[in-house]
C-alpha positions as YAML, in Angstrom:
chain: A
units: angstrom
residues:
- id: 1
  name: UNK
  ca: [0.00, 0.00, 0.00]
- id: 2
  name: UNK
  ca: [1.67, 3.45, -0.78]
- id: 3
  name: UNK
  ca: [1.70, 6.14, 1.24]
- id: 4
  name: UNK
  ca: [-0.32, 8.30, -1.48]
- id: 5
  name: UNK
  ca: [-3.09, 5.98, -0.95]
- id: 6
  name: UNK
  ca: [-3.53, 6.44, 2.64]
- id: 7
  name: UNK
  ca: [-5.26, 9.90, 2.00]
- id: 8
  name: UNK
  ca: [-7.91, 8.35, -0.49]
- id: 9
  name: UNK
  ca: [-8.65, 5.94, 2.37]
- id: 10
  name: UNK
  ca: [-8.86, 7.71, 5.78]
- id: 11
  name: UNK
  ca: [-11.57, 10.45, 6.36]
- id: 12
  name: UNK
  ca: [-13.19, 12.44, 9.29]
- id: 13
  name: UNK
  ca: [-15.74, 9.91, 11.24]
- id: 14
  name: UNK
  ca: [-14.91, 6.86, 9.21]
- id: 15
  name: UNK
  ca: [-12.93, 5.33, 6.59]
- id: 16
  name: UNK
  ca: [-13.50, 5.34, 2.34]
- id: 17
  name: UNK
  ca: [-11.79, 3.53, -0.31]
- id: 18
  name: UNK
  ca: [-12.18, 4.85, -3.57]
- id: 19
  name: UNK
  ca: [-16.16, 5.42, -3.25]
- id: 20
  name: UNK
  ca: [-16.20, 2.40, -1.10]
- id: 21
  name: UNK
  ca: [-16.35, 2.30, 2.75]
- id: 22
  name: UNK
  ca: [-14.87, 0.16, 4.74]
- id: 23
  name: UNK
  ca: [-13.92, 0.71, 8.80]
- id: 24
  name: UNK
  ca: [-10.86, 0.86, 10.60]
- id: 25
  name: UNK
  ca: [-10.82, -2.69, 11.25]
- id: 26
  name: UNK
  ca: [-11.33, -3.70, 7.37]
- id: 27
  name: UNK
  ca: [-8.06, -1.33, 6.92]
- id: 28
  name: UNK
  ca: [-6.56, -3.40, 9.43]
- id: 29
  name: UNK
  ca: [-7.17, -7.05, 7.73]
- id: 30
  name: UNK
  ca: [-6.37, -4.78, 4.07]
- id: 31
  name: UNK
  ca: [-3.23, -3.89, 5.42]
- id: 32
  name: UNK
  ca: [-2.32, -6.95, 6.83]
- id: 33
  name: UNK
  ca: [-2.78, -9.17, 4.04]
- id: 34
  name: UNK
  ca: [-0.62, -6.70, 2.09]
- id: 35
  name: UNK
  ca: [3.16, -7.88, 2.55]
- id: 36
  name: UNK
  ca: [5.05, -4.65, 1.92]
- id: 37
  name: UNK
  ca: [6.56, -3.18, 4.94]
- id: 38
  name: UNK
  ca: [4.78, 0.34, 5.27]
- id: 39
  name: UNK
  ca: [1.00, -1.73, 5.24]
- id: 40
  name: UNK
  ca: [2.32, -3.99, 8.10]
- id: 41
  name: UNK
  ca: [3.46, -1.16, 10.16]
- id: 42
  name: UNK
  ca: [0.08, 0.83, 9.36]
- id: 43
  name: UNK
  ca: [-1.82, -2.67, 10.72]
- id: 44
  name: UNK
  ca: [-0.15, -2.45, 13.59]
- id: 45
  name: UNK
  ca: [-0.25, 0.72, 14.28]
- id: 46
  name: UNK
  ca: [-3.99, 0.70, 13.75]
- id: 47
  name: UNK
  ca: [-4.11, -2.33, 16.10]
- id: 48
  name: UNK
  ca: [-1.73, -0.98, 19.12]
- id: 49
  name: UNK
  ca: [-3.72, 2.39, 19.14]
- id: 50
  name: UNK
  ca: [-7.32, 0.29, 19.18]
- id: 51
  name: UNK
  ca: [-8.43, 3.14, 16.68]
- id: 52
  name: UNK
  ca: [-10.67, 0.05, 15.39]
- id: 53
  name: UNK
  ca: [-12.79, -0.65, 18.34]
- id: 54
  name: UNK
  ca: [-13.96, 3.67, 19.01]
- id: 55
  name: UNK
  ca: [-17.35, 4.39, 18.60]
- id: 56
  name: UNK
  ca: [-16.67, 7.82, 16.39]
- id: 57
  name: UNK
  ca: [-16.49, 5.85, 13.14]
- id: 58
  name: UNK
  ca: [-19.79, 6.15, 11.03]
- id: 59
  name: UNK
  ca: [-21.34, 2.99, 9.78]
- id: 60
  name: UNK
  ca: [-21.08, 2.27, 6.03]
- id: 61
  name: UNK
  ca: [-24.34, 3.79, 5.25]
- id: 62
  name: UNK
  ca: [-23.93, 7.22, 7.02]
- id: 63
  name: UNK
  ca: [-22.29, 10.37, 6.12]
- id: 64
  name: UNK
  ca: [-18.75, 11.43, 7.48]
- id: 65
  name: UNK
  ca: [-18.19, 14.78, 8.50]
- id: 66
  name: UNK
  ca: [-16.18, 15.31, 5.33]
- id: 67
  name: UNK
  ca: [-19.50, 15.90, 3.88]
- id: 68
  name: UNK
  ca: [-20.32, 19.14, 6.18]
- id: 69
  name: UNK
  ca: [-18.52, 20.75, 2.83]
- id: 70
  name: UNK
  ca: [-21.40, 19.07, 0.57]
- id: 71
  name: UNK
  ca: [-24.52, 19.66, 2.40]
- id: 72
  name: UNK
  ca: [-26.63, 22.71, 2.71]
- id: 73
  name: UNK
  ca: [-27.66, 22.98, 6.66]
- id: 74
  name: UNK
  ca: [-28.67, 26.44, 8.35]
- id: 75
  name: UNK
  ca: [-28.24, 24.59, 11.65]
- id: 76
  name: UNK
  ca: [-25.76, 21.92, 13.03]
- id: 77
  name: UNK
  ca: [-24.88, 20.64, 16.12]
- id: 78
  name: UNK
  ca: [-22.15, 17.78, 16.57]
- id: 79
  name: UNK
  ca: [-22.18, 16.57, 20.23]
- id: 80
  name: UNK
  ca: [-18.45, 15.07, 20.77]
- id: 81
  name: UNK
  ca: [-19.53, 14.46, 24.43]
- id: 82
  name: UNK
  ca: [-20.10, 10.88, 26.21]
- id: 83
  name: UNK
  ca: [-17.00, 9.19, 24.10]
- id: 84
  name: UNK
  ca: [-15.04, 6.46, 25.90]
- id: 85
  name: UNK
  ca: [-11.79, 7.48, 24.38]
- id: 86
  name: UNK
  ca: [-10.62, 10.97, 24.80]
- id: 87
  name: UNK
  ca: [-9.23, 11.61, 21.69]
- id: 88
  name: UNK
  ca: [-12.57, 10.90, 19.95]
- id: 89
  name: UNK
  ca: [-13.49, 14.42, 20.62]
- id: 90
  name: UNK
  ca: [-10.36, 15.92, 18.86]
- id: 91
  name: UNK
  ca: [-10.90, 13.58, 15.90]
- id: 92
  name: UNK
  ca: [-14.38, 14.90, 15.72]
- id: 93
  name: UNK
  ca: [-13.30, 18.30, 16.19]
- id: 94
  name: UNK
  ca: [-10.25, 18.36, 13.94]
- id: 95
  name: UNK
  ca: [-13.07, 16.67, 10.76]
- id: 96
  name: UNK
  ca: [-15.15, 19.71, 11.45]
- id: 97
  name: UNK
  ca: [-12.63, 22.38, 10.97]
- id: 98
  name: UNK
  ca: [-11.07, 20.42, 8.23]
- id: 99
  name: UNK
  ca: [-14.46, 20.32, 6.68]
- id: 100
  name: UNK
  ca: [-15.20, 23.90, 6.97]
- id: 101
  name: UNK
  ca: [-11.94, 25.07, 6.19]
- id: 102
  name: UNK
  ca: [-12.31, 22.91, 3.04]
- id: 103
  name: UNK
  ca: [-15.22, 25.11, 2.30]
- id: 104
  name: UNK
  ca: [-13.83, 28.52, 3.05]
- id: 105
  name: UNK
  ca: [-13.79, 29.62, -0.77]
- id: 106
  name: UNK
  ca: [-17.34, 29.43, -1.20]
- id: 107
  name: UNK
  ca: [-17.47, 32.57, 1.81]
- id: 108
  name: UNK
  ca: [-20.73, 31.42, 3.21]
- id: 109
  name: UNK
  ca: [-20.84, 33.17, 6.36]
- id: 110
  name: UNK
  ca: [-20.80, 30.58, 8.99]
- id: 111
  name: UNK
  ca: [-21.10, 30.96, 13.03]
- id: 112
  name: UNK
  ca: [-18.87, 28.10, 14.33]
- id: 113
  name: UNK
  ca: [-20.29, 28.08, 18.31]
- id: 114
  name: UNK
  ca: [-17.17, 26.18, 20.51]
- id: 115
  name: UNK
  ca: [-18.60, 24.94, 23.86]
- id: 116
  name: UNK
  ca: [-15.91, 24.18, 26.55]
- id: 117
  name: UNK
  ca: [-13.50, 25.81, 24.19]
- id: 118
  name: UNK
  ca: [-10.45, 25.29, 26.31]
- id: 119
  name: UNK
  ca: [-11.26, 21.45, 25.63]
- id: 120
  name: UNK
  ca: [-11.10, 21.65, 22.25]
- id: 121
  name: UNK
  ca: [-8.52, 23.81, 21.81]
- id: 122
  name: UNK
  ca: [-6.23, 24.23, 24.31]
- id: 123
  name: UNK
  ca: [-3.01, 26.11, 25.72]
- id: 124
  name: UNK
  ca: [-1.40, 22.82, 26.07]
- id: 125
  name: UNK
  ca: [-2.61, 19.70, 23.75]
- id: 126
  name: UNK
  ca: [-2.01, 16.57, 25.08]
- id: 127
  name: UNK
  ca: [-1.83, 14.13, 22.49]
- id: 128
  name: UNK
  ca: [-0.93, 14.69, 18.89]
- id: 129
  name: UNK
  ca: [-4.41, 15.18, 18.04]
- id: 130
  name: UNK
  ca: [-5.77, 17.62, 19.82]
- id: 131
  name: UNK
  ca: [-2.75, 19.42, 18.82]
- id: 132
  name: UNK
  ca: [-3.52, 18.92, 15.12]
- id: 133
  name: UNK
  ca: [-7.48, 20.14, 15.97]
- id: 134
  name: UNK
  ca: [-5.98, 23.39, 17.84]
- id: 135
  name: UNK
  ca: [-3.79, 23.94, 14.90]
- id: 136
  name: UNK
  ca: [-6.82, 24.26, 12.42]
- id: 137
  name: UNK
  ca: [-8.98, 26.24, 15.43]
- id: 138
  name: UNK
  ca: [-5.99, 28.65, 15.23]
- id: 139
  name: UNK
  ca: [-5.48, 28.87, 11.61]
- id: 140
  name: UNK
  ca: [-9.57, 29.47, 11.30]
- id: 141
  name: UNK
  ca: [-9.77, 32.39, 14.20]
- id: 142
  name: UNK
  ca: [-6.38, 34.06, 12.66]
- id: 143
  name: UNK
  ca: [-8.04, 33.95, 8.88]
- id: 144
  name: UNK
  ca: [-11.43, 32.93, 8.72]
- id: 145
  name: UNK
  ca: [-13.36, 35.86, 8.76]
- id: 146
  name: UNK
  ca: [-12.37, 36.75, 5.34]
- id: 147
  name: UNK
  ca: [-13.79, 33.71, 4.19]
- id: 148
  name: UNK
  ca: [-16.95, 33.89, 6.40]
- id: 149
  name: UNK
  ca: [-15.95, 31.87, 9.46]
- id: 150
  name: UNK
  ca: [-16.38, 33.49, 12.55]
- id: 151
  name: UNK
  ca: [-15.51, 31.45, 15.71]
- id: 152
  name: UNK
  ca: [-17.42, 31.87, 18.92]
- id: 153
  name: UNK
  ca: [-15.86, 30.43, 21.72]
- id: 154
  name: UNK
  ca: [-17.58, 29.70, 25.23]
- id: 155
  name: UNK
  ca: [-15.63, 28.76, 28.29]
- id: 156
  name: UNK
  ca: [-15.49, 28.81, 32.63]
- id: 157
  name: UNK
  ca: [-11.56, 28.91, 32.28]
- id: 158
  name: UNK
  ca: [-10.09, 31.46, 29.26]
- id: 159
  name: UNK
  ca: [-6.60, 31.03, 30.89]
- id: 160
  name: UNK
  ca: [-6.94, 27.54, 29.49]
- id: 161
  name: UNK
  ca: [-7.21, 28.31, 25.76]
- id: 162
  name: UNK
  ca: [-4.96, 28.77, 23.51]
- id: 163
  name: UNK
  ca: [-3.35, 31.91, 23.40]
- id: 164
  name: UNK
  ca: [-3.35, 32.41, 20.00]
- id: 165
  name: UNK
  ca: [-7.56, 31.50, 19.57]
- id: 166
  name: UNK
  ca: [-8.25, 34.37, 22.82]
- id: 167
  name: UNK
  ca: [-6.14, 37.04, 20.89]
- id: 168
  name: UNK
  ca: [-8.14, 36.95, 17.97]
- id: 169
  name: UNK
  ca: [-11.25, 37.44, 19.43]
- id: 170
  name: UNK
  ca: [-12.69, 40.99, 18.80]
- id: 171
  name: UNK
  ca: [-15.58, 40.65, 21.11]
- id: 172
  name: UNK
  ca: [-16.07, 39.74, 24.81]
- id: 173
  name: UNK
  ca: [-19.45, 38.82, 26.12]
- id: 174
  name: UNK
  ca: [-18.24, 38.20, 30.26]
- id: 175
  name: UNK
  ca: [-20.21, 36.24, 33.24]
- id: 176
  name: UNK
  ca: [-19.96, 35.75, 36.19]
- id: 177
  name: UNK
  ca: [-16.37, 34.75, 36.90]
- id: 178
  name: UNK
  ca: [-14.88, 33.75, 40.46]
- id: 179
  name: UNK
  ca: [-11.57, 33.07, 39.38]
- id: 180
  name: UNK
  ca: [-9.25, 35.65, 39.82]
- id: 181
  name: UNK
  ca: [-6.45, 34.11, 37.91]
- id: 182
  name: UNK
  ca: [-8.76, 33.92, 34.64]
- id: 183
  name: UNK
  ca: [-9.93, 37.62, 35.00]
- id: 184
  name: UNK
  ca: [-6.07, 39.15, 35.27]
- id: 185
  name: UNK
  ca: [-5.17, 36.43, 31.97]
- id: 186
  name: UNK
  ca: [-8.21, 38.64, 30.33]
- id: 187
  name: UNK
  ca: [-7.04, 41.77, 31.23]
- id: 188
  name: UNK
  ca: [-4.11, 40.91, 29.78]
- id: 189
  name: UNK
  ca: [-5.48, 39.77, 26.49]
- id: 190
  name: UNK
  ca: [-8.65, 42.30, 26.10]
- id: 191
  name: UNK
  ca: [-6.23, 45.46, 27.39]
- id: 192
  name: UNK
  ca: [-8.89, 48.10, 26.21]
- id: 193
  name: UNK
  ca: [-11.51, 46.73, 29.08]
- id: 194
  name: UNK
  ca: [-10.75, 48.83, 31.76]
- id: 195
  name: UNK
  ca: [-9.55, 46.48, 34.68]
- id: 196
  name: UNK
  ca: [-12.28, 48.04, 36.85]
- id: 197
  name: UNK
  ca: [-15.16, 46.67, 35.02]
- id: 198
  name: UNK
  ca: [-12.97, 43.34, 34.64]
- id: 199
  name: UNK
  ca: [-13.12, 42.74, 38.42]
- id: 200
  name: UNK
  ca: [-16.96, 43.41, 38.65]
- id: 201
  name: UNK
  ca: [-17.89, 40.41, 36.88]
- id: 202
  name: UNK
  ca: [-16.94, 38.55, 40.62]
- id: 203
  name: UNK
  ca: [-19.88, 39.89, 41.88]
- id: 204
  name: UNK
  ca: [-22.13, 39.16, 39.05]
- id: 205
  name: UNK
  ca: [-25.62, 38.55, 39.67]
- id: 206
  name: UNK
  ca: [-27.54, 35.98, 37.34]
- id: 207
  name: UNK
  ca: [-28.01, 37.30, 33.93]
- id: 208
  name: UNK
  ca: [-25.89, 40.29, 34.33]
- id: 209
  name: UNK
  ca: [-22.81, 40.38, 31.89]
- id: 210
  name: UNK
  ca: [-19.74, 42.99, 30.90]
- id: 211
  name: UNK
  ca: [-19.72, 43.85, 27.10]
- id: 212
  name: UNK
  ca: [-16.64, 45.07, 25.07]
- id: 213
  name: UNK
  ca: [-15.45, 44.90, 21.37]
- id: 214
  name: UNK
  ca: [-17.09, 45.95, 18.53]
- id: 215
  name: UNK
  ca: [-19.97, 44.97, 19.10]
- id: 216
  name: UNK
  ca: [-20.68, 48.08, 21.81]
- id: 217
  name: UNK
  ca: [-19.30, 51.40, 21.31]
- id: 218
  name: UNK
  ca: [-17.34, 51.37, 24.55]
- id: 219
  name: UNK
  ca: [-17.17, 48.59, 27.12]
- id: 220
  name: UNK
  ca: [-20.40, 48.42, 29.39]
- id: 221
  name: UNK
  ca: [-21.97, 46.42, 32.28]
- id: 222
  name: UNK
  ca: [-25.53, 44.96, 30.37]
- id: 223
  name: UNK
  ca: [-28.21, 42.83, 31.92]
- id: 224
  name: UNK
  ca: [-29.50, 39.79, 30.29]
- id: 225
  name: UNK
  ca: [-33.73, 39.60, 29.89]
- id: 226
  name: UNK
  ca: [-35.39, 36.30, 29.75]
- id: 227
  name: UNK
  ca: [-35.59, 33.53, 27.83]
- id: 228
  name: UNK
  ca: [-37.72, 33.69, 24.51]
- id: 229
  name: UNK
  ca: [-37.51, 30.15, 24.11]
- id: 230
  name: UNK
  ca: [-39.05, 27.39, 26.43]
- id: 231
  name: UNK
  ca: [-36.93, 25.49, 28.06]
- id: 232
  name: UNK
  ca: [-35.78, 21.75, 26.09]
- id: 233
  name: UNK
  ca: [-37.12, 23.90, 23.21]
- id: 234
  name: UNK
  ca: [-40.81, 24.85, 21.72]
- id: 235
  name: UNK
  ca: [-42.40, 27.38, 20.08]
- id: 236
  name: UNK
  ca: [-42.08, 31.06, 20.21]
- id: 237
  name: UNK
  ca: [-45.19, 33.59, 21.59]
- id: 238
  name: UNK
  ca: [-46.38, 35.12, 18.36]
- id: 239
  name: UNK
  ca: [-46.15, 38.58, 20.75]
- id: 240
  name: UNK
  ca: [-42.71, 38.25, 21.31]
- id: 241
  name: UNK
  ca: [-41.96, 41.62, 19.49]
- id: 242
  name: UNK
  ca: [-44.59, 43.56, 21.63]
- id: 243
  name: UNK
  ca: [-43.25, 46.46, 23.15]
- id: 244
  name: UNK
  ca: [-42.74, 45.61, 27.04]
- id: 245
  name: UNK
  ca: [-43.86, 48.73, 28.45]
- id: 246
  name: UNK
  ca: [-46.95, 49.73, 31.19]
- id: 247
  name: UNK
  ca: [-49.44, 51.64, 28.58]
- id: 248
  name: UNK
  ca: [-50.86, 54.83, 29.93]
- id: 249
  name: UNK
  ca: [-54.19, 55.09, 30.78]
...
């Protein structure tokens, strides 16, 4: 088996040969019963790391995230939680920004919403891929807005993210936050907040927030209203838009 083959084979959630799937474990027996050196070590390799037996792979008949580039969606939501093998949630992770990325010439604006950023891409990857998954996440908040992709990243510890993801955020939407170490590594990165307003978000009540960036005209303390939406989802009030005011009598 070449090495120039191995790219037509592997993709994001599962594996493809040449318009035909096959899993990790077919690879395996492929590679196996191919007696050139490089295809033994890639069998073993596949069988040491027990890539074969996580649940991430898609089944023959499903989609791979490779085809996030192909399909028209307004709304998508890939839940890489509840894995038994922590790297499953970088491979994930690393197939969506590949995927995306991939896209980036067609400049189809696209939110890209990170929950428990610093887990996806951190200050400190531990394994070779989550390092590879940061890599993209910092290649698409240093030059993906021109294309379209705008990263939003939400996390309980900033001083855990990668440096180089936190400095390219414009915008900073701030809870409540108890730790002080986290609020003096944003001061440091968001220098045009005044470290005043920085410090009340320890004493932040529920729902109230500090806003800075561009999207205010100068950093501000803001309070959040309530929910539109009902909780686990459901319709909207058709007088959502009403003016909430007391009308004068």
């Amino acid at each position: 088996m070449r090495r120039a083959d191995l790219g037509t084979i592997l993709t994001r959630r599962g594996t493809r040969r040449r318009g035909s799937a096959t899993s990790p474990a077919d690879l395996g027996v492929a590679a196996t019963a191919d007696f050139s050196a490089e295809a033994r070590r890639l069998a073993l390799r596949i069988a040491n790391l027990g890539v074969a037996d996580w649940d991430v792979w898609a089944d023959p008949d499903e989609p791979g995230i490779a085809s996030l580039a192909d399909e028209d969606w307004r709304a998508l939501v890939l839940d890489v939680g509840g894995f038994a093998n922590p790297a499953e949630p970088s491979l994930v992770a690393l197939g969506a920004f590949n995927a995306l990325w991939n896209r980036r010439e067609g400049r189809a604006p696209i939110l890209i919403v990170i929950d428990e950023a610093h887990n996806i891409c951190p200050g400190e990857p531990p394994d070779p891929l989550q390092a590879a998954a940061t890599e993209r996440a910092v290649q698409i908040a240093g030059e993906g807005r021109k294309f379209g992709l705008y990263p939003l990243l939400s996390t309980q510890r900033p001083a855990k993210l990668h440096p180089n993801v936190l400095s390219q955020c414009d915008n900073l939407v701030l809870m409540r936050m108890n730790s002080a170490a986290d609020l003096e590594h944003l001061a440091g990165t968001f220098s045009f907040v005044p470290p005043a307003l920085l410090a009340e978000a320890s004493y932040f009540a529920q729902g109230e927030t500090l806003l800075a960036g561009k999207i205010v005209p100068s950093p501000l303390l803001a309070h959040f209203g309530g929910r539109v939406s009902q909780e686990g989802g459901g319709d909207v009030a058709a007088d959502w838009a009403t003016a909430r005011h007391a009308r004068r009598s």
